[in-house]
N, C-alpha and C positions, 0 to 999 in steps of 0.2 A: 416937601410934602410932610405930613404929619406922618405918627408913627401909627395911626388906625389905615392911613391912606395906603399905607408902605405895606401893610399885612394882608389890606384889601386885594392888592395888585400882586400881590407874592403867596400868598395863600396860607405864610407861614404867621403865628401866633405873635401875639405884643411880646410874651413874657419872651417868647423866644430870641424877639428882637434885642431887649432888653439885654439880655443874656449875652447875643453876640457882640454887643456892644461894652458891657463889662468885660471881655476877655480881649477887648482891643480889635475884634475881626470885623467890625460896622462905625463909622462916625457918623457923628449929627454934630447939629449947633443948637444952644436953644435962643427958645424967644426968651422976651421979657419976663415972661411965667413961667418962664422954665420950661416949657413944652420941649419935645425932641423936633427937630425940624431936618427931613434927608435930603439928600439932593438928588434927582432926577436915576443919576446911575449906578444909586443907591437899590434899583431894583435889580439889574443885573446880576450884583455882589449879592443879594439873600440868595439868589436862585442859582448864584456860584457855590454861596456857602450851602446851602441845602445841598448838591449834586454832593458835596465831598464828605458830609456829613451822613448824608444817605450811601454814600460808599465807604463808610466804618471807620471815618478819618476822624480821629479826637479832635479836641479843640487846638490842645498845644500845638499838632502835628500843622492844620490848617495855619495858625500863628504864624510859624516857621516858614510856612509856603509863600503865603502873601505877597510879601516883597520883592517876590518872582514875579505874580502877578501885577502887581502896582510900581514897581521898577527894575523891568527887566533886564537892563543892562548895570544897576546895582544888585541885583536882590539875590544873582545868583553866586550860590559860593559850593563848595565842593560837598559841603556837608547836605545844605538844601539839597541838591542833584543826588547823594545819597538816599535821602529822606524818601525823595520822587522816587528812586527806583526800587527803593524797600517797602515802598504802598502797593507801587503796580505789583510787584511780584505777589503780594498778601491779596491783590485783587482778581491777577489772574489764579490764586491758588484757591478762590470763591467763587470768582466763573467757572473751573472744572469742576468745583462740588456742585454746583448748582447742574450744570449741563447733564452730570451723573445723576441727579437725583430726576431729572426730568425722563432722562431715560428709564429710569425706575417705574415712576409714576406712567410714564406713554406704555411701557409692559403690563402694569397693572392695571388699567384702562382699558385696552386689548384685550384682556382677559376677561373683564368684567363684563364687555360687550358679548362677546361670545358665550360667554354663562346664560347674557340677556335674553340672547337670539335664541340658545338651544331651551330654554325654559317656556321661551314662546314657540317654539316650533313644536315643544311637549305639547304645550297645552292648545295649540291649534288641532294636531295630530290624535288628542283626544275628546276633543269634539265632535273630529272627523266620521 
């Protein structure tokens, strides 16, 4: 598939395409004109690479990962499995900021409503 078809189906941008493929994390082959040309489970991999990139993963770090993914019984070595367990840890220390800040926000909300309610019960109560 061309590289408009590949962004259509993945959501994700040409240039970004472009991009993961200069840092080595996407292949293509071209045609005659040079077009990029992907292959079928070439969409899986954007929407692999999206998920690690949207979870605060640099490029190199993904790099590194790969080879876990694409040859799992080569790709893994002590350092990679290091790597992996120093993301999760950075990931789960962003799920409890995050979990925290929701509960922030869910108390702030609470309160907000109850402001709503008692301004409306004023102003019904001075109608009355």
């Amino acid at each position: 598939m061309r590289i408009g078809d590949l962004s259509a189906r993945t959501g994700v941008s040409i240039r970004s395409l472009r991009y993961y493929e200069q840092r080595g994390l996407l292949a293509s082959t071209r045609t005659t004109g040079a077009q990029r040309l992907y292959p079928e489970d070439a969409v899986d991999r954007v929407r692999l690479l999206r998920r690690l990139f949207d979870s605060g993963l640099s490029s190199e770090t993904i790099a590194a990962l790969l080879p876990c993914v694409d040859t799992p019984s080569e790709g893994i070595t002590a350092q990679t499995l290091e790597v992996m367990r120093r993301e999760r840890e950075r990931i789960d220390t962003q799920i409890s900021a995050l979990l925290t800040t929701r509960d922030h926000l869910d108390a702030l909300m609470a309160g907000a409503a109850d402001h709503l309610a008692r301004q409306r019960d004023d102003a019904l109560a001075a109608t009355a």
